[in-house]
N, CA, C and O atoms as CSV, one atom per row, in Angstrom:
chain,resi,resn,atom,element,x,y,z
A,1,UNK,N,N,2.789,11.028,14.231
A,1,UNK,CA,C,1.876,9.950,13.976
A,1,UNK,C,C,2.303,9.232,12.700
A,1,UNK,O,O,2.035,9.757,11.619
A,2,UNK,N,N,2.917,8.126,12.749
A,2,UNK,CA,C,2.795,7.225,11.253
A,2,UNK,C,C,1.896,6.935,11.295
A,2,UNK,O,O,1.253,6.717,12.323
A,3,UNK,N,N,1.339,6.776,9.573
A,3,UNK,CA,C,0.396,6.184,8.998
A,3,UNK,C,C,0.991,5.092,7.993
A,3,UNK,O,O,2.053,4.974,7.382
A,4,UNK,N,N,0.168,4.573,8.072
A,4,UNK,CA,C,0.342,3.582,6.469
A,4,UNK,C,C,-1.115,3.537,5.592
A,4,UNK,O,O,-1.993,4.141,6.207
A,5,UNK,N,N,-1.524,3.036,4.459
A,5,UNK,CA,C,-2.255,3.197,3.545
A,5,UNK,C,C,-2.845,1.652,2.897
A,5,UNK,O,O,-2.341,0.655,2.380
A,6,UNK,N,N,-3.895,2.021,3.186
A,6,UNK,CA,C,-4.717,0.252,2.614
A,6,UNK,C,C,-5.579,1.006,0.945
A,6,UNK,O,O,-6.344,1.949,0.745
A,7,UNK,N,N,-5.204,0.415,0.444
A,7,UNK,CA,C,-6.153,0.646,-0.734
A,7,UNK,C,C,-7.337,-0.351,-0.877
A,7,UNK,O,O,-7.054,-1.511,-1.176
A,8,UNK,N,N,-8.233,-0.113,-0.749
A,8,UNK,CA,C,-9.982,-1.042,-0.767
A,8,UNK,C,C,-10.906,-0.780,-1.887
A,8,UNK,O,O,-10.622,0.252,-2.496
A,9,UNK,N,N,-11.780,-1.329,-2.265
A,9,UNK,CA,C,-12.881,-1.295,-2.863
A,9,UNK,C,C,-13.509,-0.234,-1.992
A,9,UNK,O,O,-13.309,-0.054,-0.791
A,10,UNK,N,N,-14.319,0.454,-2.824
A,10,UNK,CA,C,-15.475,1.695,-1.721
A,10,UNK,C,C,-16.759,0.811,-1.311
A,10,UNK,O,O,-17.440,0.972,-0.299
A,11,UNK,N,N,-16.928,-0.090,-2.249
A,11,UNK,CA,C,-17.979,-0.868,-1.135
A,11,UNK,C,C,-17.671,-1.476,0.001
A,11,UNK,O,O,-18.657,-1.880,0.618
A,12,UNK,N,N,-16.675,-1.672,0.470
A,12,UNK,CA,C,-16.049,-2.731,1.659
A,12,UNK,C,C,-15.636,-1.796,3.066
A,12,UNK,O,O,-15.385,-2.145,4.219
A,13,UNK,N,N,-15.688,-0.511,2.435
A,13,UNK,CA,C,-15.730,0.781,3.362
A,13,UNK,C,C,-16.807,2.067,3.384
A,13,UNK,O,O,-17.172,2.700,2.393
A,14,UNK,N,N,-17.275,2.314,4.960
A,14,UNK,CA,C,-17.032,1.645,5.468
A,14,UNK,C,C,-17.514,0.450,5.930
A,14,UNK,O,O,-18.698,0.259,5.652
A,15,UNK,N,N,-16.817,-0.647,6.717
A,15,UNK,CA,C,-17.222,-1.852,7.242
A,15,UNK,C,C,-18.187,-1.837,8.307
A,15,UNK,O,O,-18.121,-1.159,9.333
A,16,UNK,N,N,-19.199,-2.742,7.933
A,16,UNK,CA,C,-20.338,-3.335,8.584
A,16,UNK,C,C,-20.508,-3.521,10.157
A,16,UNK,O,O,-21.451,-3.300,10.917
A,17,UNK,N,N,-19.121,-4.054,10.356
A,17,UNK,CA,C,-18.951,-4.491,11.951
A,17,UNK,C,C,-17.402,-3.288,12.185
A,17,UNK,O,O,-16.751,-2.731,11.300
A,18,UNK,N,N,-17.246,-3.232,13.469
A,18,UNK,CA,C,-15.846,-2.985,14.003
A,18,UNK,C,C,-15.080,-2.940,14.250
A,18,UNK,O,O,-14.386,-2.294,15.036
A,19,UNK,N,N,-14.945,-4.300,13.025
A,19,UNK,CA,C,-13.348,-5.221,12.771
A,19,UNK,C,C,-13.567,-5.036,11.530
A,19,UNK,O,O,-14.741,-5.057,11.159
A,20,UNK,N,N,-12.203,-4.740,10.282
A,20,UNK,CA,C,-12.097,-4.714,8.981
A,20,UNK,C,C,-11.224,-5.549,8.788
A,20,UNK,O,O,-10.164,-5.523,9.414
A,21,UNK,N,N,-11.594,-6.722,7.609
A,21,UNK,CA,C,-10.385,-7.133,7.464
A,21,UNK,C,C,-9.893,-7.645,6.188
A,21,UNK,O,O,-9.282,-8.686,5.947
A,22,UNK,N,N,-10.464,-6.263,5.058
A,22,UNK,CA,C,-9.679,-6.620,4.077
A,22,UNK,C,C,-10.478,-7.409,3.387
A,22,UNK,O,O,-11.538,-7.888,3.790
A,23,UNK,N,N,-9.782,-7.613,1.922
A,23,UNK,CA,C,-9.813,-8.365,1.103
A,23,UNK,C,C,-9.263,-10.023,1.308
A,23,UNK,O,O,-9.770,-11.088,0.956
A,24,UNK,N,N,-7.982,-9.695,2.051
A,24,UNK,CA,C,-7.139,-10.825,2.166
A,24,UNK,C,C,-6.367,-11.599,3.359
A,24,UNK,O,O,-5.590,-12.548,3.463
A,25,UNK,N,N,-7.003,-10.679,4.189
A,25,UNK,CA,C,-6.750,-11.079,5.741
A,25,UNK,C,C,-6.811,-12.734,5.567
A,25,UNK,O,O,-5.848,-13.485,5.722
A,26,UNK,N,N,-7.770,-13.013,5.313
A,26,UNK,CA,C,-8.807,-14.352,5.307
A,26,UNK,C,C,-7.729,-15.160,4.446
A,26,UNK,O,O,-7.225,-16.127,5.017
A,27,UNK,N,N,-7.386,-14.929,3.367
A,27,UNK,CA,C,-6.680,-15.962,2.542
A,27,UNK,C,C,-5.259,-15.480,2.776
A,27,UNK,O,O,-4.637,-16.476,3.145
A,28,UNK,N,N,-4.369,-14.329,2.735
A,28,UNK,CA,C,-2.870,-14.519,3.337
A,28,UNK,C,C,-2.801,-14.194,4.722
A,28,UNK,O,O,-1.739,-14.194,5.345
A,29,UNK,N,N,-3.468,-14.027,5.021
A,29,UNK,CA,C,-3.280,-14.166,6.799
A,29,UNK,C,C,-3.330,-12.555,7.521
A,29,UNK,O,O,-3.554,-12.277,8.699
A,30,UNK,N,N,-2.945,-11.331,5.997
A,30,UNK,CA,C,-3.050,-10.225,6.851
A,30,UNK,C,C,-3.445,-9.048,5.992
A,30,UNK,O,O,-4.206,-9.453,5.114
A,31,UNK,N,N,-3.283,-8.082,5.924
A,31,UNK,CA,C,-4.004,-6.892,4.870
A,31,UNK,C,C,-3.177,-6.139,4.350
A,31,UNK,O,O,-2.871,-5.206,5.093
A,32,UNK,N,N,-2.645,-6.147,3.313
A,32,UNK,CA,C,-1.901,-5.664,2.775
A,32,UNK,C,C,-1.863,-3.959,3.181
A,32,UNK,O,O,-2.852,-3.319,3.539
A,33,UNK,N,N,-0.694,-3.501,3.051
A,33,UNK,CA,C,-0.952,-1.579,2.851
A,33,UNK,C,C,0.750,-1.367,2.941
A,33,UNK,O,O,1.751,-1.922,3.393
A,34,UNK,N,N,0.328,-0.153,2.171
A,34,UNK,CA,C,1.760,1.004,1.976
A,34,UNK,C,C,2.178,2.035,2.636
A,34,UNK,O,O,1.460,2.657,3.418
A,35,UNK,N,N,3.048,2.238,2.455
A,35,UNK,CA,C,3.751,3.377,2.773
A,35,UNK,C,C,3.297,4.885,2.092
A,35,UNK,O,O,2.637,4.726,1.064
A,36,UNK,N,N,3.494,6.127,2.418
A,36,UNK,CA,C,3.307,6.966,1.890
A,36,UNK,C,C,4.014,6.839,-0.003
A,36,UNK,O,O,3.485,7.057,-1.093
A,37,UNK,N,N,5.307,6.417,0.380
A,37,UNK,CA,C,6.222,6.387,-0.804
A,37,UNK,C,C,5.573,5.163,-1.199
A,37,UNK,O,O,5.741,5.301,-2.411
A,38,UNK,N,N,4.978,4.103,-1.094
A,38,UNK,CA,C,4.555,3.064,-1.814
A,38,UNK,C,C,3.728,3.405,-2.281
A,38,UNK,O,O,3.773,2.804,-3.355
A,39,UNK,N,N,2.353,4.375,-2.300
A,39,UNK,CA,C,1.023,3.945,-2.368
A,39,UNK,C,C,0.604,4.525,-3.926
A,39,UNK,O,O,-0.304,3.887,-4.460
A,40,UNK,N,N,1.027,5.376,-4.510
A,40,UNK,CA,C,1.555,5.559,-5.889
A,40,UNK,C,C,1.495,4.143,-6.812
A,40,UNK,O,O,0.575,3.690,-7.492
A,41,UNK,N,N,3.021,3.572,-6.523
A,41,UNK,CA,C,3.650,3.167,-7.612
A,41,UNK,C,C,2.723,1.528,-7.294
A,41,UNK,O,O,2.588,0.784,-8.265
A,42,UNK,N,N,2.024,0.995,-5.642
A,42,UNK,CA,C,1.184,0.318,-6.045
A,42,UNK,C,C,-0.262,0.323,-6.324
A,42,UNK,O,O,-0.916,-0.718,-6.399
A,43,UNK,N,N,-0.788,1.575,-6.488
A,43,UNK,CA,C,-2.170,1.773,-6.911
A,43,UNK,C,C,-1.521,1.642,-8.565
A,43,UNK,O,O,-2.396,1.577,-9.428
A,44,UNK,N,N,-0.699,1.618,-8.844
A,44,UNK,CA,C,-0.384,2.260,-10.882
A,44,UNK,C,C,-0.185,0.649,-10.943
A,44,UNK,O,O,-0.512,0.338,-12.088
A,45,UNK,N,N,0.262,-0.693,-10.124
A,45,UNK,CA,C,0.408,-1.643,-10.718
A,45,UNK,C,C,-0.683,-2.636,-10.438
A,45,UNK,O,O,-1.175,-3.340,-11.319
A,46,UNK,N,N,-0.986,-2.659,-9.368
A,46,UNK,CA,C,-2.258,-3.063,-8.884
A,46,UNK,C,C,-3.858,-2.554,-9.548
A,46,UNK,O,O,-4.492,-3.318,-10.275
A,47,UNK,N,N,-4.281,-1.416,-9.243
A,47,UNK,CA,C,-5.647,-0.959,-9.236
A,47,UNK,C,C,-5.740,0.307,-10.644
A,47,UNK,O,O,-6.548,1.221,-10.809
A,48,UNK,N,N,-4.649,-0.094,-11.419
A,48,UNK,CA,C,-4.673,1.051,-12.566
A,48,UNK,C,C,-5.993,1.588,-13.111
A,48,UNK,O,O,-6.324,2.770,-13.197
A,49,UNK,N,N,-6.735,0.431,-13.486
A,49,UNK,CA,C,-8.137,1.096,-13.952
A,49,UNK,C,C,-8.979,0.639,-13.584
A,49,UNK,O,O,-9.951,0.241,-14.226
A,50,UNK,N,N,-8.763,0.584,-12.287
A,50,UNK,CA,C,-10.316,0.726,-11.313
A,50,UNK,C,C,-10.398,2.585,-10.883
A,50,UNK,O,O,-9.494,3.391,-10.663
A,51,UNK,N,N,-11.892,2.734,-10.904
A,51,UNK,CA,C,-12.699,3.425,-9.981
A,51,UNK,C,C,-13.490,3.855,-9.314
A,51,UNK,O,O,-14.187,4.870,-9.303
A,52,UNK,N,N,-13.235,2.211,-8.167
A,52,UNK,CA,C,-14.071,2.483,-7.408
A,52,UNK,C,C,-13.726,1.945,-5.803
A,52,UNK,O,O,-14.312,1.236,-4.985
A,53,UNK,N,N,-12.438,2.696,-5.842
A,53,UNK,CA,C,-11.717,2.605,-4.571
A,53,UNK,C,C,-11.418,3.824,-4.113
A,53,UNK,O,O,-11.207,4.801,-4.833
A,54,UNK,N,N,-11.386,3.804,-2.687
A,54,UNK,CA,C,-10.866,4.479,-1.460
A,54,UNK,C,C,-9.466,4.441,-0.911
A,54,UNK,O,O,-9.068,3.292,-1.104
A,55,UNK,N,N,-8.655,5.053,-0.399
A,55,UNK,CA,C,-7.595,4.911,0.134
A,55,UNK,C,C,-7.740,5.212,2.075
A,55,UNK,O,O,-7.909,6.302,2.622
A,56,UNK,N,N,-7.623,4.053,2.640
A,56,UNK,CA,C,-7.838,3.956,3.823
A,56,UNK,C,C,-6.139,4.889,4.503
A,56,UNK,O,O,-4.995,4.506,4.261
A,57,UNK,N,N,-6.407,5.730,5.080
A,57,UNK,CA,C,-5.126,6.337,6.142
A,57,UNK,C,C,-5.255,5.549,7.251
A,57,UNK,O,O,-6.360,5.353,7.757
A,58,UNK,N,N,-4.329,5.112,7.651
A,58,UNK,CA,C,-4.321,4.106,9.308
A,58,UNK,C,C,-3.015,4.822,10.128
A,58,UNK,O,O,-1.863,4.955,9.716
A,59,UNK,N,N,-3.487,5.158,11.191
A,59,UNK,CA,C,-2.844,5.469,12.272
A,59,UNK,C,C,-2.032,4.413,12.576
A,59,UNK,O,O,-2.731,3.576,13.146
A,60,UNK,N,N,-0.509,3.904,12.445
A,60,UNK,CA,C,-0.063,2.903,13.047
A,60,UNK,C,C,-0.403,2.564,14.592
A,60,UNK,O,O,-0.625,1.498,15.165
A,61,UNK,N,N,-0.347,4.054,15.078
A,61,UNK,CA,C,-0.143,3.163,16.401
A,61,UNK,C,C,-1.508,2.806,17.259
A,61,UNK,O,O,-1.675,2.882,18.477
A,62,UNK,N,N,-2.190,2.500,16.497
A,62,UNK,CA,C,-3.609,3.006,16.879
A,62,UNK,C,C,-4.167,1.384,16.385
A,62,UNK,O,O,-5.352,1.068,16.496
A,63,UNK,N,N,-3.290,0.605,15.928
A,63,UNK,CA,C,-3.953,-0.556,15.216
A,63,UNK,C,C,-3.064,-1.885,15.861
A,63,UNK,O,O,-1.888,-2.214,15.704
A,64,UNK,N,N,-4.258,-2.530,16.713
A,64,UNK,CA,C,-3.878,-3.374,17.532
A,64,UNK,C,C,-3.623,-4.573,17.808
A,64,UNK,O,O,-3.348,-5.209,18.825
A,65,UNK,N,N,-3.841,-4.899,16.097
A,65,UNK,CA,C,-2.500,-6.108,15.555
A,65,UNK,C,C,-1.217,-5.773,15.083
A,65,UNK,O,O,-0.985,-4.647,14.643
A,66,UNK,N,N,-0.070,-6.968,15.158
A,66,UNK,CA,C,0.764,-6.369,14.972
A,66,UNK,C,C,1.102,-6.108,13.581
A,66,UNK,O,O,0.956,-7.012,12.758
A,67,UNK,N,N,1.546,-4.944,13.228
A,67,UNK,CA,C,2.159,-4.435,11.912
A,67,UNK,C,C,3.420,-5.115,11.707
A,67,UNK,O,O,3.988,-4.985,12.791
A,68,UNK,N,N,4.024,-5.631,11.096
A,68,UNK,CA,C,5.182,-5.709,10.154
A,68,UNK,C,C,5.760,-6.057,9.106
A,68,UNK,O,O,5.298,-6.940,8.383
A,69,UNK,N,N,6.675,-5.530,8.896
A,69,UNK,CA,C,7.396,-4.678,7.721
A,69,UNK,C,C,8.061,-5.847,6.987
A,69,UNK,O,O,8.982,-6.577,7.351
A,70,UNK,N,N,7.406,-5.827,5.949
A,70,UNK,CA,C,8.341,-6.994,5.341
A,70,UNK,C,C,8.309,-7.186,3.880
A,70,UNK,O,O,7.839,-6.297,3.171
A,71,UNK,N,N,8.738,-8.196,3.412
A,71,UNK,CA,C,8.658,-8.686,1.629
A,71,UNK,C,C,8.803,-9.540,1.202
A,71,UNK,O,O,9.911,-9.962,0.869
A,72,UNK,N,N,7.367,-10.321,0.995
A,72,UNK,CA,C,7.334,-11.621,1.302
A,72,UNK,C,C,7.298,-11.948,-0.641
A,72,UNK,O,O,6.466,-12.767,-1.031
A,73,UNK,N,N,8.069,-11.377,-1.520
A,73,UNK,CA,C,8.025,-11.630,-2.781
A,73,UNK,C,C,9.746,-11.891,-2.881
A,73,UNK,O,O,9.887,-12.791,-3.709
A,74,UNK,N,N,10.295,-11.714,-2.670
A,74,UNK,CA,C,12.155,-11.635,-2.532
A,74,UNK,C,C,12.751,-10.402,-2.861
A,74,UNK,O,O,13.910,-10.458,-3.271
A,75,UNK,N,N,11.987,-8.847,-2.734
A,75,UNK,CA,C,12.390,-7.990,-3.105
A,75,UNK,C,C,12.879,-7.260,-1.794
A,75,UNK,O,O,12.926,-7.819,-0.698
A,76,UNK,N,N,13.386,-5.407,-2.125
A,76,UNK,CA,C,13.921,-5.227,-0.863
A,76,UNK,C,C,13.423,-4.379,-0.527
A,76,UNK,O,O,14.149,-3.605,0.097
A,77,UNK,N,N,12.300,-4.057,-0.649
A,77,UNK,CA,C,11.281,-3.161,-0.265
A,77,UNK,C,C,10.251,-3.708,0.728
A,77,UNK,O,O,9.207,-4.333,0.544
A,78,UNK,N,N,10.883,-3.268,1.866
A,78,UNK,CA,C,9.430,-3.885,2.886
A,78,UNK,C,C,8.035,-3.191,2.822
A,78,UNK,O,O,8.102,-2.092,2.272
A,79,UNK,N,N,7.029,-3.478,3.162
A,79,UNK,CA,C,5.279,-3.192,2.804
A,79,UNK,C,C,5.239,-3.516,4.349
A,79,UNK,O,O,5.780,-4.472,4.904
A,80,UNK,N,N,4.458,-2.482,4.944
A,80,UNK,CA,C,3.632,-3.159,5.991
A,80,UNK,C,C,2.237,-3.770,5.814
A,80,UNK,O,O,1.316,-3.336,5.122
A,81,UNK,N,N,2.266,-4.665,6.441
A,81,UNK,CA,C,0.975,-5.679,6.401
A,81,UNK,C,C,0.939,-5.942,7.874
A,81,UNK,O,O,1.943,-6.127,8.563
A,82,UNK,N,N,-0.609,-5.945,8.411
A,82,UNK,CA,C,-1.469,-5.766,9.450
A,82,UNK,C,C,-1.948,-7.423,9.490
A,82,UNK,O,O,-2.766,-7.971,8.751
A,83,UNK,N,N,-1.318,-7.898,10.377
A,83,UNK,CA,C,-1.576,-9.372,10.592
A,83,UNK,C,C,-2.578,-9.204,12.176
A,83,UNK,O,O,-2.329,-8.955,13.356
A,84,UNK,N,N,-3.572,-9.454,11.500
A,84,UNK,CA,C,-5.353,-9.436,12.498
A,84,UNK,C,C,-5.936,-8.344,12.046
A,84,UNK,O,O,-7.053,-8.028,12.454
């Protein structure tokens, strides 16, 4: 089973209805999340001193928009992001 990793606010989880979509679905088009090996080094640059987040586990194959892998900053580290 791959997973990948959404980091959220704990109020936004869980969601109200039976569609989640993030913080940013709405404004970049899809929801950010990591990798096992990502989710570290972007909770330490991102969410350093917050606490009051959750770390969402997502079943890839279980999520029925499409996932892909990419890096939309010019680096060479792809992130999956959940576009729907």
């Amino acid at each position: 089973m791959p997973v990948i990793f959404h980091i959220a606010p704990v109020y936004r989880w869980p969601p109200d209805t039976r569609e989640y979509r993030g913080d940013t679905l709405d404004i970049h088009g899809f929801i950010h999340c990591s990798t096992a090996g990502q989710l570290i080094p972007v909770a330490n640059r991102f969410f350093r001193e917050r606490d009051d987040l959750v770390v969402i586990v997502i079943d890839e194959g279980k999520v029925r928009s499409p996932v892909i892998y990419e890096n939309l900053e010019g680096g060479i580290e792809a992130f999956p992001h959940i576009y729907g």
